[in-house]
C-alpha positions in Angstrom: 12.2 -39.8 3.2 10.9 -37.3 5.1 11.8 -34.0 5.0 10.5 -30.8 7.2 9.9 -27.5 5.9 12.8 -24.8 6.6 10.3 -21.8 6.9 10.1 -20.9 10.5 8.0 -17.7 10.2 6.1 -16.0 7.6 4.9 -12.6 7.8 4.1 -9.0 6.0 6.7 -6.3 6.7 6.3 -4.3 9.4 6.4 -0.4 8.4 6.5 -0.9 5.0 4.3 2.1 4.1 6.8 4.1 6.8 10.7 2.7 5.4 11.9 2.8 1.3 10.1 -0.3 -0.1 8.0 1.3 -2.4 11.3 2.4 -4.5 12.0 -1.1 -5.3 8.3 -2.8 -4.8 8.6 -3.3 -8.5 12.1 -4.7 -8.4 10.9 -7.4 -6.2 10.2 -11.0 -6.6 9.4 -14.1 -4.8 12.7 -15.9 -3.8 15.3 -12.6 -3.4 17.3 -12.7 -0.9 16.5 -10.3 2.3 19.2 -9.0 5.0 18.0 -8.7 8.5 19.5 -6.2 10.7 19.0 -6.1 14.0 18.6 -2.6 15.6 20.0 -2.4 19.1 20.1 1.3 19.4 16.3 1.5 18.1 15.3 4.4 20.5 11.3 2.5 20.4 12.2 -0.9 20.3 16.2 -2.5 20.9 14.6 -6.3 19.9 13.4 -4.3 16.5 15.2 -6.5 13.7 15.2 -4.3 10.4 14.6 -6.1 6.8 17.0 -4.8 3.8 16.8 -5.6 -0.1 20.7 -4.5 -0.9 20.7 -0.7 1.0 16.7 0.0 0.9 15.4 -0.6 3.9 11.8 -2.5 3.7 10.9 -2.5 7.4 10.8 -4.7 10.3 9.7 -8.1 11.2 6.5 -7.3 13.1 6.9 -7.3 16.8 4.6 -10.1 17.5 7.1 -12.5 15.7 10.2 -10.7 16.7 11.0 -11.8 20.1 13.2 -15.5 19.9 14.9 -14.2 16.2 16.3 -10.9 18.1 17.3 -13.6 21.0 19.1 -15.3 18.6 20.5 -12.3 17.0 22.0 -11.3 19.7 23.5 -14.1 20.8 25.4 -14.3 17.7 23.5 -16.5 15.8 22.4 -14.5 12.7 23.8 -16.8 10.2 21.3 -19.7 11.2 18.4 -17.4 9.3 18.3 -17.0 5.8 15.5 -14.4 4.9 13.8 -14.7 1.6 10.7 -13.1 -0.5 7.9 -15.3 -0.6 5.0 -13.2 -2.3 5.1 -9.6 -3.7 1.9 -8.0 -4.2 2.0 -4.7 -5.4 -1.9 -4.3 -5.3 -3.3 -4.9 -2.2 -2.4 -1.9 0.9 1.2 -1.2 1.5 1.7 -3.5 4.6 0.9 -6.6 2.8 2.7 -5.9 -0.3 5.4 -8.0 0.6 5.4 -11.0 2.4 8.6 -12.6 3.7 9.4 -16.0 4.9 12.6 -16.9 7.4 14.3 -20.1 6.7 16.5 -22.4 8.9 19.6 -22.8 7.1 21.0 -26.6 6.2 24.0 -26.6 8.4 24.4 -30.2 6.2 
């Protein structure tokens, strides 16, 4: 039967040479569970959605794919998005170290 994929986005962090993510780089692997956080009061961007592993502070979801996941952030609908590591690369330049893919959630 067919089944679609659940990844709705993938991307490299956002600001990941600029936030804490090279504190845990080597702590990270693919399949950890990310926390998004969106930041409202963001003095440069209030649609800015911030990417945690526990209280480190990767980056942010880059703006160009931003847009509809702060929509639905906003509207209360954080819990549909489950954020997970998808590739850790501790070689290549800061801001594709990590790359990150956001999942639909099974409401089944």
């Amino acid at each position: 039967m067919y089944e679609p994929s659940r990844v709705l986005l993938s991307f490299h962090i956002a600001g990941f040479q600029y936030a804490d993510g090279a504190l845990v780089l080597g702590d990270l692997k693919a399949g950890d569970k990310l926390t998004l956080c969106a930041e409202r009061d963001n003095p440069h961007d209030p649609e800015v959605v911030a990417i945690y592993y526990g209280n480190t502070k990767l980056g942010y979801v880059p703006g160009n794919e931003v847009g509809p996941l702060s929509l639905m952030m906003y509207y209360g609908h954080e819990d549909v998005f489950e954020a997970r590591v998808q590739q850790v690369a501790p070689e290549r330049s800061p801001w594709h170290q990590v790359r990150v893919g956001l999942y639909v959630v099974d409401a089944r």
